[in-house]
PyMOL Python script that loads the backbone (N, CA, C, O; Angstrom):
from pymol import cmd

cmd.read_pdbstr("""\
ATOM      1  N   UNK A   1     103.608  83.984  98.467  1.00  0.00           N
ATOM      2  CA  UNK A   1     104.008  83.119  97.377  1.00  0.00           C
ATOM      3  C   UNK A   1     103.137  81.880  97.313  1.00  0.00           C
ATOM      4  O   UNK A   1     102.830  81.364  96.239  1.00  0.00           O
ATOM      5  N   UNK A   2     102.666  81.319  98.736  1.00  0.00           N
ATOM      6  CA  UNK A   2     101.889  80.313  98.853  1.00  0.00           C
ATOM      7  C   UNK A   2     100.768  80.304  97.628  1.00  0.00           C
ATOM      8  O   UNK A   2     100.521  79.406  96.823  1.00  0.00           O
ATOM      9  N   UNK A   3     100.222  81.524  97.761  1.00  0.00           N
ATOM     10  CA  UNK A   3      98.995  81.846  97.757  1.00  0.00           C
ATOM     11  C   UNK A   3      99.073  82.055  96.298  1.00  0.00           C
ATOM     12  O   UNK A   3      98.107  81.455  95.826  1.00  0.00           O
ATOM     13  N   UNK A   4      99.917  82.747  95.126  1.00  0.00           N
ATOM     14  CA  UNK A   4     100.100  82.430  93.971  1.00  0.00           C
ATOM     15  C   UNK A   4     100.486  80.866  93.293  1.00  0.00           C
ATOM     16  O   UNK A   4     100.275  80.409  92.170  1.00  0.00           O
ATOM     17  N   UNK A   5     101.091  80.330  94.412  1.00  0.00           N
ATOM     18  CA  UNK A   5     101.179  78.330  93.579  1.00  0.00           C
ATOM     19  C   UNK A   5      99.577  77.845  94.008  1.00  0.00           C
ATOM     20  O   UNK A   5      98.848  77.150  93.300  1.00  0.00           O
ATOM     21  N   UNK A   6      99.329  78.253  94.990  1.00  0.00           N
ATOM     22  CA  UNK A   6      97.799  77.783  94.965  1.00  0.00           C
ATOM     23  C   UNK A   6      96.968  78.087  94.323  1.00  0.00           C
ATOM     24  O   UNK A   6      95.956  77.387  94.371  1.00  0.00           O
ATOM     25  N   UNK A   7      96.988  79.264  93.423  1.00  0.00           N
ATOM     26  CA  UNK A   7      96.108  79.826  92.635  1.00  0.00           C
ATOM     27  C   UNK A   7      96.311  79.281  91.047  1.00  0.00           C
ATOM     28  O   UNK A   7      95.571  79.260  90.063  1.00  0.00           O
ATOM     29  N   UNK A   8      97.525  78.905  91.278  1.00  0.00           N
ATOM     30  CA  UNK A   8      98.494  78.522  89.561  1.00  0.00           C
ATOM     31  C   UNK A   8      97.749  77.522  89.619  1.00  0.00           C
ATOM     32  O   UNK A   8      96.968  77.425  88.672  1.00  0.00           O
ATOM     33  N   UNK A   9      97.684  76.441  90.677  1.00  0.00           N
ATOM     34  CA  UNK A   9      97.722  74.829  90.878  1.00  0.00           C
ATOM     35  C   UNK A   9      96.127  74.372  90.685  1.00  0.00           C
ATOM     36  O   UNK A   9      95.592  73.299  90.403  1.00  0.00           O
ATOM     37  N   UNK A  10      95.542  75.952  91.027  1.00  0.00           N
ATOM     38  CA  UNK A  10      94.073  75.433  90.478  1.00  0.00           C
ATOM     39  C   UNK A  10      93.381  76.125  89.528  1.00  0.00           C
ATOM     40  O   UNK A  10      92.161  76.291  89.540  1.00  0.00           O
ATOM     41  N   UNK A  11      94.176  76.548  88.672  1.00  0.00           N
ATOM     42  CA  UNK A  11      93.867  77.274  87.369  1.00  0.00           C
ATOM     43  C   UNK A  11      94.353  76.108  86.399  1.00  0.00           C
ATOM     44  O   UNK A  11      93.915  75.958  85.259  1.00  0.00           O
ATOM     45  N   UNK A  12      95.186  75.412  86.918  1.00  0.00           N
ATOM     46  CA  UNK A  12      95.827  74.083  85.631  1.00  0.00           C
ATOM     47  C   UNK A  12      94.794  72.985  86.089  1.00  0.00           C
ATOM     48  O   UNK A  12      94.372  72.175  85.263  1.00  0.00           O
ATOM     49  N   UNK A  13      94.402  72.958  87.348  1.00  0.00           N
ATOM     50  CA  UNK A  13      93.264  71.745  87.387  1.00  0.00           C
ATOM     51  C   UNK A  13      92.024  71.994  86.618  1.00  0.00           C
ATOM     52  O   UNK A  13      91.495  71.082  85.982  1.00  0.00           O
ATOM     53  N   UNK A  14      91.358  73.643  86.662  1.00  0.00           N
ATOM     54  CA  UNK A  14      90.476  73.632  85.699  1.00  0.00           C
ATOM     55  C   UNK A  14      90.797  73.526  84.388  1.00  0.00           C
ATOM     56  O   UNK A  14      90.060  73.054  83.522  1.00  0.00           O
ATOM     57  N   UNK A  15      92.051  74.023  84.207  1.00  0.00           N
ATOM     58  CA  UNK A  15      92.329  73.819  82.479  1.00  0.00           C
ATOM     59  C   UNK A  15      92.424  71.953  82.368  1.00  0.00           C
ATOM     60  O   UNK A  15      91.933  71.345  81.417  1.00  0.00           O
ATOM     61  N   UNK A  16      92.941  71.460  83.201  1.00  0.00           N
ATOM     62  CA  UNK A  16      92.710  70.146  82.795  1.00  0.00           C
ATOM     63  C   UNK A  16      91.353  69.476  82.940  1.00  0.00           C
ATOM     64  O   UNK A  16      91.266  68.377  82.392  1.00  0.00           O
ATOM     65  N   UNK A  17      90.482  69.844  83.454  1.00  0.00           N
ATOM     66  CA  UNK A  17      89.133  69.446  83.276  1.00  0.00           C
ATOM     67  C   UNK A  17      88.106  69.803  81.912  1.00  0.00           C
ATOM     68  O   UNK A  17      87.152  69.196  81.424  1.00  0.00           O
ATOM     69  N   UNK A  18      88.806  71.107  81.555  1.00  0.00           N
ATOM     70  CA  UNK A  18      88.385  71.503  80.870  1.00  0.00           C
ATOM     71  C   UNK A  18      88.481  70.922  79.532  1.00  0.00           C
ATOM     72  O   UNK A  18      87.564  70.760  78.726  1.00  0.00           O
ATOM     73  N   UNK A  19      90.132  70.534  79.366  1.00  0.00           N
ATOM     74  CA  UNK A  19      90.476  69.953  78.199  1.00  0.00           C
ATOM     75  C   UNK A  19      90.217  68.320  78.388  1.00  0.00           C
ATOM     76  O   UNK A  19      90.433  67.543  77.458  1.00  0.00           O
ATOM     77  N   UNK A  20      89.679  67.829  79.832  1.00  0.00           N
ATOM     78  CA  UNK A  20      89.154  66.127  79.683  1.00  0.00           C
ATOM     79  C   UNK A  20      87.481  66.461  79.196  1.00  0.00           C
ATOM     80  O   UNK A  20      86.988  65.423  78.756  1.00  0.00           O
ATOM     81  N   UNK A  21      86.887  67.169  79.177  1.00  0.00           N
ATOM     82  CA  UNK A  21      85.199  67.253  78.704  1.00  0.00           C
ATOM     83  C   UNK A  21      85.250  68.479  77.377  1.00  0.00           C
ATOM     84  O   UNK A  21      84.456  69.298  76.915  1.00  0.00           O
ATOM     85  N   UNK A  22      86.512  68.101  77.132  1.00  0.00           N
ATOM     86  CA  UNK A  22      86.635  69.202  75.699  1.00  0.00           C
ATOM     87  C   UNK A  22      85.526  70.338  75.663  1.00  0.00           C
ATOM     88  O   UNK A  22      84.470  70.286  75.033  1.00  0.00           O
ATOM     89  N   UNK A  23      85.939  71.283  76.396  1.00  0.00           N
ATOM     90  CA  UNK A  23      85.321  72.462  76.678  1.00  0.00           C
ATOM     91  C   UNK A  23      86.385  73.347  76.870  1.00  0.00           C
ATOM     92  O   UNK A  23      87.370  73.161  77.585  1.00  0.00           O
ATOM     93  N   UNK A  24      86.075  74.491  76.067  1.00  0.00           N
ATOM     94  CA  UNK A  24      87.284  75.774  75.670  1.00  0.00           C
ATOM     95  C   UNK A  24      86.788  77.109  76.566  1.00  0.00           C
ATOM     96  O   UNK A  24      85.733  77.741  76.498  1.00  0.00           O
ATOM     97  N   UNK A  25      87.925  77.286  77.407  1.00  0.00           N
ATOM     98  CA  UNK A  25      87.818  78.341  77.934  1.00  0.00           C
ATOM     99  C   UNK A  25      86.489  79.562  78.004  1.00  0.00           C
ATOM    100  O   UNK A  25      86.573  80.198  76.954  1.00  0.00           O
ATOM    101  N   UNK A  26      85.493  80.021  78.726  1.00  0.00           N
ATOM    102  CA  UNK A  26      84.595  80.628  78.430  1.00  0.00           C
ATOM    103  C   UNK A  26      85.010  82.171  78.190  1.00  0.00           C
ATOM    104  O   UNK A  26      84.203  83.064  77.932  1.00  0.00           O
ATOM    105  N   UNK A  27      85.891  82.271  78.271  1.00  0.00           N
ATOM    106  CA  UNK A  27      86.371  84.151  78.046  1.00  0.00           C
ATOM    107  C   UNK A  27      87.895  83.831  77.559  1.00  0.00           C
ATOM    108  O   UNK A  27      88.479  82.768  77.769  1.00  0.00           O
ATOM    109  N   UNK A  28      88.378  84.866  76.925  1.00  0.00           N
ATOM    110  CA  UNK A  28      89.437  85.261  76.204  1.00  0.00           C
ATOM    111  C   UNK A  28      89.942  85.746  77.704  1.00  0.00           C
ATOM    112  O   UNK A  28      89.217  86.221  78.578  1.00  0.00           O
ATOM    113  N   UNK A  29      91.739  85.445  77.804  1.00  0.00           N
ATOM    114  CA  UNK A  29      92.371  85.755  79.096  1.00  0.00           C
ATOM    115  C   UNK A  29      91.542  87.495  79.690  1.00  0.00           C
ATOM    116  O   UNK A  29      90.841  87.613  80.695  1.00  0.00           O
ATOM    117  N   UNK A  30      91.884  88.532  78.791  1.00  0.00           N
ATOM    118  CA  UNK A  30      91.960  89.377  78.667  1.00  0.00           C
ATOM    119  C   UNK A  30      89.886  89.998  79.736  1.00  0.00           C
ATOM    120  O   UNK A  30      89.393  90.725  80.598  1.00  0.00           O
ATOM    121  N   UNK A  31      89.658  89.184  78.929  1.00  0.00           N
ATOM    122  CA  UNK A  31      88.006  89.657  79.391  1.00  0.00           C
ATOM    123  C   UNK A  31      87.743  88.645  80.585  1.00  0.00           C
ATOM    124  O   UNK A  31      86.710  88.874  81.214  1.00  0.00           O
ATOM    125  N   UNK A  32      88.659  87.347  81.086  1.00  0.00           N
ATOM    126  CA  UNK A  32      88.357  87.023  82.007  1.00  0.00           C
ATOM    127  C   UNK A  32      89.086  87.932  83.108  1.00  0.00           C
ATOM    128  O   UNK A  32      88.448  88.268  84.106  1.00  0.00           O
ATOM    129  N   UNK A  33      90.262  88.285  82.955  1.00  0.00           N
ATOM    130  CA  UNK A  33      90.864  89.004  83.934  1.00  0.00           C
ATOM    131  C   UNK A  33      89.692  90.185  84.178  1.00  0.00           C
ATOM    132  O   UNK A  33      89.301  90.036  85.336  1.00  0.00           O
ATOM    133  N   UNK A  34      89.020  91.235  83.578  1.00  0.00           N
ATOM    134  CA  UNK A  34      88.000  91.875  83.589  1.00  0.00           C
ATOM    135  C   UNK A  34      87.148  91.517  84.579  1.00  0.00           C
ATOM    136  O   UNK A  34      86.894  92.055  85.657  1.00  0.00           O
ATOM    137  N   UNK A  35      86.639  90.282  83.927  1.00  0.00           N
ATOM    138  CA  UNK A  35      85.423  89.697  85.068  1.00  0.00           C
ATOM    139  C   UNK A  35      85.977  89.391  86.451  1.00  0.00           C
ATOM    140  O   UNK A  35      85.184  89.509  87.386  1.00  0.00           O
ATOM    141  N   UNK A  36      87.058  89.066  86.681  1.00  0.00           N
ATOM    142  CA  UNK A  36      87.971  88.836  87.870  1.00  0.00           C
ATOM    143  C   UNK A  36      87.753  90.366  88.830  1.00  0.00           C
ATOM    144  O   UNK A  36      87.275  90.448  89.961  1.00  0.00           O
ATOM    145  N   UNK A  37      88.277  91.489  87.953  1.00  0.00           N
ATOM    146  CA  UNK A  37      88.447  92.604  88.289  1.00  0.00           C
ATOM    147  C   UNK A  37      87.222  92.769  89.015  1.00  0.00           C
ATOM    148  O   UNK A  37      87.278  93.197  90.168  1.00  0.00           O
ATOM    149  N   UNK A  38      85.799  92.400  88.332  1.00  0.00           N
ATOM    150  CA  UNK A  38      84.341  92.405  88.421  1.00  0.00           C
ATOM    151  C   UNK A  38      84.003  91.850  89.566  1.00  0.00           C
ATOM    152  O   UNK A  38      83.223  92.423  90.326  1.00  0.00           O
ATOM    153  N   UNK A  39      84.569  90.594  89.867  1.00  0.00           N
ATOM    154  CA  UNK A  39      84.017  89.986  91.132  1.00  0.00           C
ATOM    155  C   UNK A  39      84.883  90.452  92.395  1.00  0.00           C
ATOM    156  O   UNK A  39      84.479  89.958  93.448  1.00  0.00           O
ATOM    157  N   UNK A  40      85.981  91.295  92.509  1.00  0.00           N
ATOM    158  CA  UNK A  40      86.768  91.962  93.538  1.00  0.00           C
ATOM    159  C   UNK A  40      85.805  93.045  93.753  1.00  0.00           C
ATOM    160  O   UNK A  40      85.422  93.462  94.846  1.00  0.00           O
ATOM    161  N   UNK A  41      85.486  93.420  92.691  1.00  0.00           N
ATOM    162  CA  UNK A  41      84.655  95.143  92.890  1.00  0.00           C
ATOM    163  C   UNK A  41      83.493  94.427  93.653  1.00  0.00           C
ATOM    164  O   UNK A  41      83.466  94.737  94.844  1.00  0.00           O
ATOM    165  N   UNK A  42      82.677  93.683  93.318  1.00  0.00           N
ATOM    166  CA  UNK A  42      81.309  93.106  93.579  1.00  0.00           C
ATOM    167  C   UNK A  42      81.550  92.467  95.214  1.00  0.00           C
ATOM    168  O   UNK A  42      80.736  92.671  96.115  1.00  0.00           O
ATOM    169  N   UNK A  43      83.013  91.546  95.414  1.00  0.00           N
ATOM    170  CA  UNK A  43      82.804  91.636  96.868  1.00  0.00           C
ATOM    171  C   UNK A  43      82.576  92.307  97.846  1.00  0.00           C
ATOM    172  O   UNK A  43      82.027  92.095  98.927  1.00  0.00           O
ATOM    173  N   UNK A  44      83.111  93.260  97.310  1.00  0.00           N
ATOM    174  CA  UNK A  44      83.283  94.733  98.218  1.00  0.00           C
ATOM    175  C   UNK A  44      81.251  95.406  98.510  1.00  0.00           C
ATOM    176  O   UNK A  44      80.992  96.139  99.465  1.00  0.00           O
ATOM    177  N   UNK A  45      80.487  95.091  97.814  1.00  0.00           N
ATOM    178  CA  UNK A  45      79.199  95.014  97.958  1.00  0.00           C
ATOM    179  C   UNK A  45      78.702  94.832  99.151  1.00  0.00           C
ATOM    180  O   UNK A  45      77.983  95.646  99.730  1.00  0.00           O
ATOM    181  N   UNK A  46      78.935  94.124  99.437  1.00  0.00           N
ATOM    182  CA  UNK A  46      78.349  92.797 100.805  1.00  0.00           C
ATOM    183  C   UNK A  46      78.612  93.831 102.292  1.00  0.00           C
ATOM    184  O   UNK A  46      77.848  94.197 103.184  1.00  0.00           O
ATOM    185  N   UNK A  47      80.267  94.091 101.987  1.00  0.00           N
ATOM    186  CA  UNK A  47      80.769  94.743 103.341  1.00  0.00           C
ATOM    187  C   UNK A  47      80.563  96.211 103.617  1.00  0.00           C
ATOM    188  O   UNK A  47      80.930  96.756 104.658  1.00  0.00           O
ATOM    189  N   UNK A  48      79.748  97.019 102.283  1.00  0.00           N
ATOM    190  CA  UNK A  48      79.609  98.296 102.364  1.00  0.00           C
ATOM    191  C   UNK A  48      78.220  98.551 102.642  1.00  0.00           C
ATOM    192  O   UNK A  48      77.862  99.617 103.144  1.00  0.00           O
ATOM    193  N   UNK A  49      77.070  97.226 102.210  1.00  0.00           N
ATOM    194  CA  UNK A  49      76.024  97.358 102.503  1.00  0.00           C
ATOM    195  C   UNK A  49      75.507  96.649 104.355  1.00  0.00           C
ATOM    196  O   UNK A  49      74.399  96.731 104.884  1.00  0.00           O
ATOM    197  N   UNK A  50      76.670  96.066 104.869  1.00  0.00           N
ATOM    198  CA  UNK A  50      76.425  95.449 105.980  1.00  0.00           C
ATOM    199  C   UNK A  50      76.980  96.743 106.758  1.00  0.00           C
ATOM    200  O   UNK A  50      76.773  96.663 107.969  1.00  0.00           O
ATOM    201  N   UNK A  51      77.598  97.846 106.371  1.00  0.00           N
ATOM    202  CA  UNK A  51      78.366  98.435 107.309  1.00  0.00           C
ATOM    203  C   UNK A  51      76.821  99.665 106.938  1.00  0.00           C
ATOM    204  O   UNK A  51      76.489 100.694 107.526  1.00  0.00           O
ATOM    205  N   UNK A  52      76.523  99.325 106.363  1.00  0.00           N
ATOM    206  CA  UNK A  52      75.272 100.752 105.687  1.00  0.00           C
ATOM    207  C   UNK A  52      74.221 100.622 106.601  1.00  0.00           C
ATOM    208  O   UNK A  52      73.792 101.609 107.197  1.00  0.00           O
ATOM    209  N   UNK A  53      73.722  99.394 106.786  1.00  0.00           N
ATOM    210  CA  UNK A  53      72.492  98.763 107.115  1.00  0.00           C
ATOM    211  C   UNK A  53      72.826  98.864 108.674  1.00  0.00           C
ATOM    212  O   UNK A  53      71.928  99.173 109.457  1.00  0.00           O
ATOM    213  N   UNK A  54      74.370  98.554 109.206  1.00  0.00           N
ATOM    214  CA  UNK A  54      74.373  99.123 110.926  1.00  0.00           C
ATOM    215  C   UNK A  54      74.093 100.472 111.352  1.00  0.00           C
ATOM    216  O   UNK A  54      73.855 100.812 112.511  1.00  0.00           O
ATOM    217  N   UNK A  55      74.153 101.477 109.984  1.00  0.00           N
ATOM    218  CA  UNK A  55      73.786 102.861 110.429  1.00  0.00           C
ATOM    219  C   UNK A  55      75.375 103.710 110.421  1.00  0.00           C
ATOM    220  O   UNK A  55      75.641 104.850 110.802  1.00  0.00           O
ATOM    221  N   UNK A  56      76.512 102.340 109.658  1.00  0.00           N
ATOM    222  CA  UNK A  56      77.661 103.485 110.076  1.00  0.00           C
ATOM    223  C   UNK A  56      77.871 103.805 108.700  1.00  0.00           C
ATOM    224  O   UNK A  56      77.157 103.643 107.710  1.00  0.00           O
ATOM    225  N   UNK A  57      79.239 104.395 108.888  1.00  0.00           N
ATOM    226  CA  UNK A  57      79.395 106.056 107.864  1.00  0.00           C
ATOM    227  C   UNK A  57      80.326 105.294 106.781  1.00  0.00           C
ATOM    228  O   UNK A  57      81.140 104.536 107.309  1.00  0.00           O
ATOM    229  N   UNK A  58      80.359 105.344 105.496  1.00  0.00           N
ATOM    230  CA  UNK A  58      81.477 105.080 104.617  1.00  0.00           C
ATOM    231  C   UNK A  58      82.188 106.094 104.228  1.00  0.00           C
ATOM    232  O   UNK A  58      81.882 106.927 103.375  1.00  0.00           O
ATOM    233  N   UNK A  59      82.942 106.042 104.721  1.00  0.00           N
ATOM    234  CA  UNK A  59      84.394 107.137 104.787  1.00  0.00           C
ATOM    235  C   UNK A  59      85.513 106.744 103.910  1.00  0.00           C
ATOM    236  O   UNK A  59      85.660 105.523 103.868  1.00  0.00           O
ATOM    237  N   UNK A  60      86.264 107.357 103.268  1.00  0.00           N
ATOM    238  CA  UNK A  60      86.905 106.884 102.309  1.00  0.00           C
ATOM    239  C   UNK A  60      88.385 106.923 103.141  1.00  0.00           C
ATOM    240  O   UNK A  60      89.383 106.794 102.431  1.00  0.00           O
ATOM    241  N   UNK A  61      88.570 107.076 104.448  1.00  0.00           N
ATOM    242  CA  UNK A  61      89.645 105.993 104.968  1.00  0.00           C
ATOM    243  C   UNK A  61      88.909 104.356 105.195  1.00  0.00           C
ATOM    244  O   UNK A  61      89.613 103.470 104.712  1.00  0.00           O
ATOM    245  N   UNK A  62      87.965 104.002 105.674  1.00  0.00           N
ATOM    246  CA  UNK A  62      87.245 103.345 105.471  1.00  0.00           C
ATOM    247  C   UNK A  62      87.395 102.414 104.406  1.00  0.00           C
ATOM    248  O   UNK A  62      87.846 101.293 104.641  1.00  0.00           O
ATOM    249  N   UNK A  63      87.080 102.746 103.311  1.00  0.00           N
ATOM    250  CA  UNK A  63      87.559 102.232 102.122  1.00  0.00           C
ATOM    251  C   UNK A  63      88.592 102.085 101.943  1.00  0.00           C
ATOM    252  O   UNK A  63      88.818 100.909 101.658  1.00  0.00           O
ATOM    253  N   UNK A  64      89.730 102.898 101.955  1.00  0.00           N
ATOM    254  CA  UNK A  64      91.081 102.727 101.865  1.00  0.00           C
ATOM    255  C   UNK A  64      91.548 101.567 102.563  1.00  0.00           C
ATOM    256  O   UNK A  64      92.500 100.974 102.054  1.00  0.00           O
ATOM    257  N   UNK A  65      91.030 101.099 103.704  1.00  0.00           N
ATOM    258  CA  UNK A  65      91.313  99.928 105.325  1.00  0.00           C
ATOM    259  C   UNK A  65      90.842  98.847 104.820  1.00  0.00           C
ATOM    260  O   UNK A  65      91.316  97.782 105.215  1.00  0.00           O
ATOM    261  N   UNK A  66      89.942  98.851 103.964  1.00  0.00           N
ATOM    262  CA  UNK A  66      89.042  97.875 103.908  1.00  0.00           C
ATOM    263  C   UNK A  66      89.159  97.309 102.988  1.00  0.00           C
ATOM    264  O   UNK A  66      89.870  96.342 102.716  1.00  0.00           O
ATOM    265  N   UNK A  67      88.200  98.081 102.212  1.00  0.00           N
ATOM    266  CA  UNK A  67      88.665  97.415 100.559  1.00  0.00           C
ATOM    267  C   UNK A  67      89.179  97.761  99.668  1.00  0.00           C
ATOM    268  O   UNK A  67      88.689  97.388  98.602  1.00  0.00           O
ATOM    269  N   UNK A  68      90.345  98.590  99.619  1.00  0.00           N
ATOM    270  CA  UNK A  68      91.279  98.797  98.407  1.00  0.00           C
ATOM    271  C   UNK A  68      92.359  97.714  98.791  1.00  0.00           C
ATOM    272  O   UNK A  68      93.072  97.420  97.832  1.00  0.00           O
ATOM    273  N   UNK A  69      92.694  96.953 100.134  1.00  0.00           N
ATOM    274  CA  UNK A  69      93.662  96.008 100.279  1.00  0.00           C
ATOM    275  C   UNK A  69      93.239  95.048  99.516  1.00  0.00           C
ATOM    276  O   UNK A  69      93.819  94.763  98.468  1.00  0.00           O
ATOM    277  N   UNK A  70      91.572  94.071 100.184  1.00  0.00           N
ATOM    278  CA  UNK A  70      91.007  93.406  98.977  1.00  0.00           C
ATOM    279  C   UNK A  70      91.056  93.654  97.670  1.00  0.00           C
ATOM    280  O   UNK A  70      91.539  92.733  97.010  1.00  0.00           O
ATOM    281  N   UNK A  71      90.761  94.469  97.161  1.00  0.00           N
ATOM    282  CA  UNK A  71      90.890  94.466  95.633  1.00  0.00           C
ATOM    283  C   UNK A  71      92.438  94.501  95.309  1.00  0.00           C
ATOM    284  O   UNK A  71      92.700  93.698  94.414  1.00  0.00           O
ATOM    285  N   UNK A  72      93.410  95.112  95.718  1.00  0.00           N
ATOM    286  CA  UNK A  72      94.535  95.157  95.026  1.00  0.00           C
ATOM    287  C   UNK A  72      95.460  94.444  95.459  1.00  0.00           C
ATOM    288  O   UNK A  72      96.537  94.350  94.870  1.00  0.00           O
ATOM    289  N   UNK A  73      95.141  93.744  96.718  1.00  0.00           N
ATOM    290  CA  UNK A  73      96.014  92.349  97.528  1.00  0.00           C
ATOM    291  C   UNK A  73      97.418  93.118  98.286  1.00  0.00           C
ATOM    292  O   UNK A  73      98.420  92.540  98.706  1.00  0.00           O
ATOM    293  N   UNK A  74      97.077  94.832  98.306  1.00  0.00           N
ATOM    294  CA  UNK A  74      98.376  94.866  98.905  1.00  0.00           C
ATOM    295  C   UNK A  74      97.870  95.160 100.650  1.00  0.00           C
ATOM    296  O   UNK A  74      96.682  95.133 100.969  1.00  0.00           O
ATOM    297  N   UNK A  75      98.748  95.372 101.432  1.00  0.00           N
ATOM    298  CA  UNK A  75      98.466  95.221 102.893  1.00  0.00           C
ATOM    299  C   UNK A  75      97.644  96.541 103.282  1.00  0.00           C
ATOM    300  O   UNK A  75      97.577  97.435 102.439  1.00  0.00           O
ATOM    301  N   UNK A  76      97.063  96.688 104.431  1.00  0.00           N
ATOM    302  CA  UNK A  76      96.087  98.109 104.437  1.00  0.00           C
ATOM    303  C   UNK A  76      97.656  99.322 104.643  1.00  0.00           C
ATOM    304  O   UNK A  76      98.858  99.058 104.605  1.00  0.00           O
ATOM    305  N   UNK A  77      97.126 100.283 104.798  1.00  0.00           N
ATOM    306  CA  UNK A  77      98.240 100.935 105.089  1.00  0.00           C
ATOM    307  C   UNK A  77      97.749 101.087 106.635  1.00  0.00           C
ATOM    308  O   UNK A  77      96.615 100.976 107.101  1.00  0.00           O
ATOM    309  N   UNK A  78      99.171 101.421 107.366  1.00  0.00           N
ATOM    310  CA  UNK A  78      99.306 101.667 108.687  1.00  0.00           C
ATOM    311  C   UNK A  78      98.777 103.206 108.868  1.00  0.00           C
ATOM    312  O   UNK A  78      98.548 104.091 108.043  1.00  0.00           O
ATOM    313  N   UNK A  79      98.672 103.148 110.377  1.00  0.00           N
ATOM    314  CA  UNK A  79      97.741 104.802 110.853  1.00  0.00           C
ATOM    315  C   UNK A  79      99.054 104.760 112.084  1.00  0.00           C
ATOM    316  O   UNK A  79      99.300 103.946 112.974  1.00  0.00           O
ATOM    317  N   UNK A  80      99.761 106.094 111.636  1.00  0.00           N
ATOM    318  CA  UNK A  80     100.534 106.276 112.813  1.00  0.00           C
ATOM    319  C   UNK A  80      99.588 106.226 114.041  1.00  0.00           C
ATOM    320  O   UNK A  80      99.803 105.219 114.716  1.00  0.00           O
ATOM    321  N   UNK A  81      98.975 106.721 114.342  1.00  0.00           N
ATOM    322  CA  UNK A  81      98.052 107.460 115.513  1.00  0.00           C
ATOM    323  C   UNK A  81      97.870 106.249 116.573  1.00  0.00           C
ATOM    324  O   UNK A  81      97.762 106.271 117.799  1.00  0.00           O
ATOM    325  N   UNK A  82      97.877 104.585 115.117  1.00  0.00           N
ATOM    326  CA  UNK A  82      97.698 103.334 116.315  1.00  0.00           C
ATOM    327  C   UNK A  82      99.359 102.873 116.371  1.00  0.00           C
ATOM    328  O   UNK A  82      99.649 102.311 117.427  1.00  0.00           O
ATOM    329  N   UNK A  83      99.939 102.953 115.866  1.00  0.00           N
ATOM    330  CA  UNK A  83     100.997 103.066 115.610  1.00  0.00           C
ATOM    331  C   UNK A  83     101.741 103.690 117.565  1.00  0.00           C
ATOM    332  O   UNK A  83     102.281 102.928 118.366  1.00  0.00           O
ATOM    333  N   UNK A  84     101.549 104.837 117.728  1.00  0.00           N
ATOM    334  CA  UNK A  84     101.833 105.497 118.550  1.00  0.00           C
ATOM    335  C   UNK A  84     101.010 104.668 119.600  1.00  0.00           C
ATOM    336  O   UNK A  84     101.468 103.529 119.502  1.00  0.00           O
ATOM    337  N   UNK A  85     100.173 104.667 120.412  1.00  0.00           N
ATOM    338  CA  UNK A  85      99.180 104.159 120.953  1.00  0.00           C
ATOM    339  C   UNK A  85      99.813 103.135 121.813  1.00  0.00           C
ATOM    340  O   UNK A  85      99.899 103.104 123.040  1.00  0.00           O
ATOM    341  N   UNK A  86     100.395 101.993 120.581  1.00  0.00           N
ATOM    342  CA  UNK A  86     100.459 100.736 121.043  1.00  0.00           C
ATOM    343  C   UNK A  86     101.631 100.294 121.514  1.00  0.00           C
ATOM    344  O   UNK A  86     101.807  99.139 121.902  1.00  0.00           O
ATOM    345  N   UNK A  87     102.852 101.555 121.506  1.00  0.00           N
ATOM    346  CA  UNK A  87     104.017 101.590 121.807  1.00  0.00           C
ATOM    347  C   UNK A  87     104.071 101.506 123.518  1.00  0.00           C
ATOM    348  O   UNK A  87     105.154 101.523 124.103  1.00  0.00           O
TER     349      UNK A  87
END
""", "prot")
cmd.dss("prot")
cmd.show_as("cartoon", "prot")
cmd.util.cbc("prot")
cmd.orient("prot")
């Protein structure tokens, strides 16, 4: 919840900067959410080419662990197997 008032709290500070140097929004909500979408996909860049460049494997559990939590903000999913392990 933190983490949505912090995000609210500085989306109204840019809108208020915006509206003190009378300057209008650069995208329509709709196409900024897009570009949003754009820069989640684009982070995910960095960590697939650093994991490329060590020589390891992109596996689509891999992806699933990694960055489908980033992009969609929900938690990774659990692996029984560590699950069991750590009991």
């Amino acid at each position: 919840m933190k983490l949505y008032v912090v995000s609210l709290l500085a989306g109204a500070l840019v809108g208020i900067v915006y509206a003190v140097i009378d300057v209008r929004s650069p995208a329509p909500p709709l196409v900024a959410l897009v570009g949003l979408l754009g820069m989640l996909l684009g982070e995910q860049v960095v960590p697939v080419a650093r994991r490329m460049s060590r020589g390891e494997p992109i596996t689509a559990a891999w992806i699933v662990s990694e960055c489908v939590p980033r992009i969609t903000g929900a938690p990774p999913p659990t692996q029984p197997d560590r699950e069991e392990h750590a009991r």
